[in-house]
C-alpha positions as CSV (number, residue, x, y, z in Angstrom):
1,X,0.0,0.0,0.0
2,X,1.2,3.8,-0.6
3,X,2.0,5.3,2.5
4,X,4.9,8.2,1.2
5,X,2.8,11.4,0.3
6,X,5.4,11.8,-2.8
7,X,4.5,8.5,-3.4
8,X,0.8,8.6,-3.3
9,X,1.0,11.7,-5.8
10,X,3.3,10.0,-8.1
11,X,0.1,6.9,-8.2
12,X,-2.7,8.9,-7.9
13,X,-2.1,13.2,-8.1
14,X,0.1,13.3,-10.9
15,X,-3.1,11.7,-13.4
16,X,-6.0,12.7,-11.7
17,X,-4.9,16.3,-11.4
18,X,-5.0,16.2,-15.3
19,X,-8.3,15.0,-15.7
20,X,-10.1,16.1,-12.2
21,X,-12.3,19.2,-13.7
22,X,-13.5,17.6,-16.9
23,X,-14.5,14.6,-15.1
24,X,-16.3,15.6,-12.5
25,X,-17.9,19.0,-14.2
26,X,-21.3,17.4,-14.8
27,X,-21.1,14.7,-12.6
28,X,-24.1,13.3,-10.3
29,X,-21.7,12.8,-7.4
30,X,-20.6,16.2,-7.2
31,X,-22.2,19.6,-7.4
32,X,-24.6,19.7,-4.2
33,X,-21.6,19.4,-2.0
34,X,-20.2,23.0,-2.9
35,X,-23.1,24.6,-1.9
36,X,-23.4,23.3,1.4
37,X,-19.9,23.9,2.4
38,X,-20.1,27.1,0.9
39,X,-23.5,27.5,3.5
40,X,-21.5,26.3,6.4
41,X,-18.9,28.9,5.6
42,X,-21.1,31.9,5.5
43,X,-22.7,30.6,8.7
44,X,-19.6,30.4,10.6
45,X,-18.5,33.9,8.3
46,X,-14.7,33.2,9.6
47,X,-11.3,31.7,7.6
48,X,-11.8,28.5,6.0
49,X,-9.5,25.4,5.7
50,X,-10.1,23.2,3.0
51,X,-8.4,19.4,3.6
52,X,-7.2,18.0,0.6
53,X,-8.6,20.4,-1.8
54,X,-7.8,18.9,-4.8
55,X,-8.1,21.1,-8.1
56,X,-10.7,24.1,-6.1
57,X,-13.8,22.9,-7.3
58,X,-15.2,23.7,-4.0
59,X,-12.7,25.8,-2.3
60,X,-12.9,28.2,-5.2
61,X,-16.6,28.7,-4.6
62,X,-15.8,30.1,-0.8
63,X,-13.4,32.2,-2.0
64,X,-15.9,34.1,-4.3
65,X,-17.4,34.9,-0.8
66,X,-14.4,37.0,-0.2
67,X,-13.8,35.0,3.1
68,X,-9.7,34.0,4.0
69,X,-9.3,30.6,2.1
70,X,-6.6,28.3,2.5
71,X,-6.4,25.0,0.6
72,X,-4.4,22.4,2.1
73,X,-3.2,19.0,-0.3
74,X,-0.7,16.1,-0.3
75,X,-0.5,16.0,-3.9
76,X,1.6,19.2,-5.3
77,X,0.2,18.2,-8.8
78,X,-3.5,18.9,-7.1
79,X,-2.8,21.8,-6.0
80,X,-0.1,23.4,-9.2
81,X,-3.7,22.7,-11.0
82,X,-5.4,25.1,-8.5
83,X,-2.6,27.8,-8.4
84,X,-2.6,28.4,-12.6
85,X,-6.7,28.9,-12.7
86,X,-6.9,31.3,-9.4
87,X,-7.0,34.6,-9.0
88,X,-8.3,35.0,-5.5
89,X,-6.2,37.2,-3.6
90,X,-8.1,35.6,-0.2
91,X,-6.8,32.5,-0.9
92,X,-3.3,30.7,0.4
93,X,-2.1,27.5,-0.5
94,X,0.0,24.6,1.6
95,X,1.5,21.4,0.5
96,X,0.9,19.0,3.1
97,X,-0.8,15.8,4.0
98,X,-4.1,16.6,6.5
99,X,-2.9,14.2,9.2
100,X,0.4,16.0,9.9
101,X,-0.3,20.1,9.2
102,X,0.9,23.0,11.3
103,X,-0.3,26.0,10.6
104,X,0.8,27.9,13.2
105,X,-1.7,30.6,15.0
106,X,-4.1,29.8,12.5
107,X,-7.5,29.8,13.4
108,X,-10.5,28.6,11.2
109,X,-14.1,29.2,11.4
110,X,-14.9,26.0,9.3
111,X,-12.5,23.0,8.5
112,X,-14.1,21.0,6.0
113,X,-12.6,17.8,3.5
114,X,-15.0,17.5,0.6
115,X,-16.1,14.6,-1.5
116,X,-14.2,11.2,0.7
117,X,-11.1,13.3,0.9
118,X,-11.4,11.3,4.9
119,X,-11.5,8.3,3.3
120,X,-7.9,8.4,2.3
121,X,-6.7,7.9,5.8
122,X,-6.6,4.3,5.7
123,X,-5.7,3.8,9.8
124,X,-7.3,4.8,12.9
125,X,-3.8,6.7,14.0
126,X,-4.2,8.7,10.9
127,X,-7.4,9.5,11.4
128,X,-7.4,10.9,14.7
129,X,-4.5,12.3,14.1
130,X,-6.1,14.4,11.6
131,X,-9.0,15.3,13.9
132,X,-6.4,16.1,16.2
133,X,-4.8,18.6,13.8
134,X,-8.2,20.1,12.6
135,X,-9.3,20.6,16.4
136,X,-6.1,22.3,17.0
137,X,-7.0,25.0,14.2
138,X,-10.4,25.3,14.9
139,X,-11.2,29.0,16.3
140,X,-13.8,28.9,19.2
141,X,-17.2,27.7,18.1
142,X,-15.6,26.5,14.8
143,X,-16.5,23.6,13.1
144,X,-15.5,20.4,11.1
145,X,-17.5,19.3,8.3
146,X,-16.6,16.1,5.7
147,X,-18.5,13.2,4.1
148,X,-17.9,10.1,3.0
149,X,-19.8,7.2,0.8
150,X,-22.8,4.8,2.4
151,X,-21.1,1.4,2.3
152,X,-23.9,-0.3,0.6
153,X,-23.8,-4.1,2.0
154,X,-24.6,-5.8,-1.4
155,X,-21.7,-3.9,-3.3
156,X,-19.1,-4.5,-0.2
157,X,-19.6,-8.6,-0.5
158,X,-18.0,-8.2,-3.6
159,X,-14.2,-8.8,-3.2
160,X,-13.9,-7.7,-6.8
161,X,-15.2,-5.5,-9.5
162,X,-13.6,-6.3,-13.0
163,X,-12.6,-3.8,-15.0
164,X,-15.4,-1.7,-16.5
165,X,-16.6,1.4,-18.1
166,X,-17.5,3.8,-15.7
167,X,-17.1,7.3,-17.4
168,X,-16.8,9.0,-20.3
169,X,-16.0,12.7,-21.2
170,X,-14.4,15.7,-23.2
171,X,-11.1,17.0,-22.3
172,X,-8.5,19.5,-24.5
173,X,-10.5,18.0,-28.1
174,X,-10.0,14.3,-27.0
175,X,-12.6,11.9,-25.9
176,X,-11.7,10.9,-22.5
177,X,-12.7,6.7,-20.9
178,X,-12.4,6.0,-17.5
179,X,-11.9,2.0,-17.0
180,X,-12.2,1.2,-13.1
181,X,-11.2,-1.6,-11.5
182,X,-11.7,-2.3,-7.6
183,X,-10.8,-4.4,-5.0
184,X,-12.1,-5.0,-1.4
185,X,-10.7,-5.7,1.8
186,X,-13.6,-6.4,4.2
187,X,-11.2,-6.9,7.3
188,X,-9.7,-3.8,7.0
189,X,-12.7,-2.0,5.3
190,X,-10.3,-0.9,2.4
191,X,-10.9,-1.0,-1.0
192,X,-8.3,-0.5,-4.0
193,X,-9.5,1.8,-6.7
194,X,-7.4,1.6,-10.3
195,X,-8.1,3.9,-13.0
196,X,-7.2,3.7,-16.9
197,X,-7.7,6.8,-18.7
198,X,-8.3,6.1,-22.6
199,X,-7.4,8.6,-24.6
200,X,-9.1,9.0,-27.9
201,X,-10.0,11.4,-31.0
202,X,-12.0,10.7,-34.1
203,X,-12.6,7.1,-32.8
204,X,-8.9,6.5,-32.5
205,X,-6.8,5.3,-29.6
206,X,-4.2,8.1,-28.5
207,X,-3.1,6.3,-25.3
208,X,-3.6,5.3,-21.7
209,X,-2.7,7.1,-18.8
210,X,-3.6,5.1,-14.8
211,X,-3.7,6.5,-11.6
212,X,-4.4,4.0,-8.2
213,X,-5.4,4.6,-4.9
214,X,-7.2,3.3,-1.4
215,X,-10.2,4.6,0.7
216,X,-11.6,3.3,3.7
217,X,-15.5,3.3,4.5
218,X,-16.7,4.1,7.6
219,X,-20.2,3.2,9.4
220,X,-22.3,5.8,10.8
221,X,-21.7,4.9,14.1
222,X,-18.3,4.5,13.8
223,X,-17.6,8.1,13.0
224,X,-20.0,9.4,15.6
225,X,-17.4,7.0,18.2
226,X,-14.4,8.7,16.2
227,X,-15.5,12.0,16.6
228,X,-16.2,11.4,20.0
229,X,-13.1,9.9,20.7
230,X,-11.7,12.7,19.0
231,X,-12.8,15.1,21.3
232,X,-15.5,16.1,19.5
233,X,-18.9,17.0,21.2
234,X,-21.6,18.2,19.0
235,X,-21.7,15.7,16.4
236,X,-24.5,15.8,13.7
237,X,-24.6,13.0,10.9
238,X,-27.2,13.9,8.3
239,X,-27.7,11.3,5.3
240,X,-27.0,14.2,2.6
241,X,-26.3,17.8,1.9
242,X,-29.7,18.6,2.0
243,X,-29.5,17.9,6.2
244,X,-31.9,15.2,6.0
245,X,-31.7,12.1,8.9
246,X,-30.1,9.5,7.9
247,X,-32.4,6.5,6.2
248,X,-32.5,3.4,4.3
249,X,-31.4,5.3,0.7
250,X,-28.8,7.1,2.4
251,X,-26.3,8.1,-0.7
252,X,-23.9,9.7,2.3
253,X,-22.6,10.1,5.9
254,X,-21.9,13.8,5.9
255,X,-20.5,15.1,9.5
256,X,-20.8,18.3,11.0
257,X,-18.8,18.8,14.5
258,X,-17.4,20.9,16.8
């Protein structure tokens, strides 16, 4: 498994930080998600921190707000993708992985990780120690916000998923597929994601480019008992960004602490 950040960007940012925007622009699993972190950061109307902020699809929303941004990321190719399409004055930038950060006196009004950024921390150790950091930076009254997928039961039997077509779009005049392949680890509630990105104009192959990474799902209850054990004390885990309980179609586990 990839443990070295360098590492991890050389498997996973260096790819996916070419592809990122055009693959998610129209998706169905994004879009709702900016807007209620973007609603959680006028309500706390303080700095924001944004873990593993990727590209700025949402970050960059906040700092239209005109509140102080800063977008934290592991993966310098993430963030080199950010820095050449902003303009944002507000908004700072720091290379670093999200369960080791220091940002000195830094205090934040909202610390949020969008779209299963928590998911990358594979371990317990790194996951509290992430909480750890994020409590440490959170201004009085702040909060923490993240979400991560529903492990549906039927899907997480399956120790494999062959390759398969799972996207398809537009990028710089090529035709862009995304072949996934996925493994499970029940045990240690991990799966292995590989991506093959099939490059392609007038019907023609142009090449392949791969990126590869882990995530690990969580339980409901599991992250209310992590938060707590965090330190956490108002813990809130609603079943999507439109605050509604938790249910039996639950798409996510989105938690709001402090």
């Amino acid at each position: 498994m990839v443990s070295d950040v360098s590492e991890l960007d050389d498997a996973y940012g260096r790819t996916t930080a070419r592809f990122y925007d055009a693959a998610y622009q129209d998706n169905p699993q994004t879009g709702r998600d900016a807007e209620f972190y973007r609603a959680l950061a006028r309500e706390g109307a303080g700095p924001v921190l944004e873990l593993g902020c990727g590209t700025g699809r949402v970050l960059l929303r906040i700092a239209e707000d005109g509140f102080p941004c800063t977008g934290l990321d592991a993966s310098r190719h993430m963030l080199d993708a950010l820095r050449a399409k902003s303009t944002f004055p507000n908004l700072r930038l720091v290379h670093a992985p999200m369960q080791r950060f220091d940002l000195g006196r830094d205090r934040f009004g909202l610390v949020y990780a969008a779209f299963r950024v928590f998911q990358h921390l594979y371990t317990v150790e790194d996951q509290l120690a992430c909480l750890e950091c994020v409590r440490r930076h959170l201004a009085p009254g702040g909060r923490l916000a993240f979400d991560v997928f529903r492990p549906r039961l039927e899907r997480m039997v399956q120790l494999e998923e062959p390759e398969h077509l799972e996207l398809r779009f537009e990028h710089e005049g090529e035709t862009v597929s995304r072949f996934t392949t996925v493994k499970r680890d029940p045990a240690a509630q991990l799966l292995s994601v590989h991506f093959r990105y099939e490059r392609s104009r007038d019907g023609a192959v142009l090449g392949n480019e791969e990126a590869h990474f882990h995530m690990r799902w969580f339980t409901r209850f599991e992250l209310e008992h992590l938060l707590a054990r965090a330190g956490f004390r108002e813990i809130e885990i609603y079943g999507d960004f439109e605050r509604r309980p938790v249910g039996a179609d639950t798409p996510a586990f989105v938690a709001v602490a402090r």
